[in-house]
C-alpha positions as CSV (number, residue, x, y, z in Angstrom):
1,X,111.3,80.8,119.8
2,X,111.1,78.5,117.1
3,X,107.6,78.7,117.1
4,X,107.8,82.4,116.7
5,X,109.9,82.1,113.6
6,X,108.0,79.5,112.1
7,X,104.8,81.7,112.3
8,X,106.9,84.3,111.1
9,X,108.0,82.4,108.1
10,X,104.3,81.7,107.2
11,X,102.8,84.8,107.4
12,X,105.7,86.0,104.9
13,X,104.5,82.8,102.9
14,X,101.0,84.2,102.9
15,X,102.0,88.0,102.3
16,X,104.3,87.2,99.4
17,X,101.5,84.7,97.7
18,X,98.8,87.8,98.2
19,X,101.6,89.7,96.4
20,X,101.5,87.3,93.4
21,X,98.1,86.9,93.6
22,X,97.2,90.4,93.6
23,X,99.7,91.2,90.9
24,X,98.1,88.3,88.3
25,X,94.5,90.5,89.4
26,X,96.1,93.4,88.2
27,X,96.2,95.4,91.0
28,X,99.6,96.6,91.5
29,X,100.9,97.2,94.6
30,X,103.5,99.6,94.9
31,X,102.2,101.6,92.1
32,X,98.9,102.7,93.5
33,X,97.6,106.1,92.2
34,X,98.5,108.7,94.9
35,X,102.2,106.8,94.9
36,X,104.5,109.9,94.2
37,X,106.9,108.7,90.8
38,X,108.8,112.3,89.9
39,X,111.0,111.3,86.4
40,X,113.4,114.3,85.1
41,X,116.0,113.7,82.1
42,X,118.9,113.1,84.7
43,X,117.0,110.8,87.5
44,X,113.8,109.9,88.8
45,X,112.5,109.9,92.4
46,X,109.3,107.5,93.7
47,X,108.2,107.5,97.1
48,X,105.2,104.8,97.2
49,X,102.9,107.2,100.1
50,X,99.7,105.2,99.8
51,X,101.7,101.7,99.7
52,X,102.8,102.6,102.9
53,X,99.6,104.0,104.1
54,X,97.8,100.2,103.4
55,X,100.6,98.3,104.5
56,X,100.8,100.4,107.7
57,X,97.0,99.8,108.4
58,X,97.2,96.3,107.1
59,X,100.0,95.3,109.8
60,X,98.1,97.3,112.6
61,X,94.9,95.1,111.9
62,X,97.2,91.8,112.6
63,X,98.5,93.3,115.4
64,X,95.4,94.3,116.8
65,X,93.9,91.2,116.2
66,X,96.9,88.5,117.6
67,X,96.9,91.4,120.6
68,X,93.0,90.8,121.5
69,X,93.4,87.3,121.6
């Protein structure tokens, strides 16, 4: 088990310096063009659609790959 959560703890490690790294690059994830960002006087509503589409197929690739091995 602990290895388990030591992986774990690296791969966030990894994901949140891709974050940082994709952020100083200029590519902002979370608000990628297709993202849905409604703003009215009284509120605003943003539902990040393609974000979820690439993380989705991001974490299916890892999981396809650590599944093949």
């Amino acid at each position: 088990m602990g290895r388990y959560l030591i992986g774990a703890g690296l791969l966030l490690l990894i994901a949140g310096a891709l974050f940082i790294l994709a952020e100083k690059l200029g590519i902002h994830v979370g608000r990628l063009p297709g993202d849905i960002r409604i703003e009215g006087k009284r509120g605003s509503f943003y539902f990040p659609i393609v974000t979820c589409l690439l993380i989705s197929a991001v974490l299916t690739l890892v999981s396809w790959f650590f599944r093949s091995r």
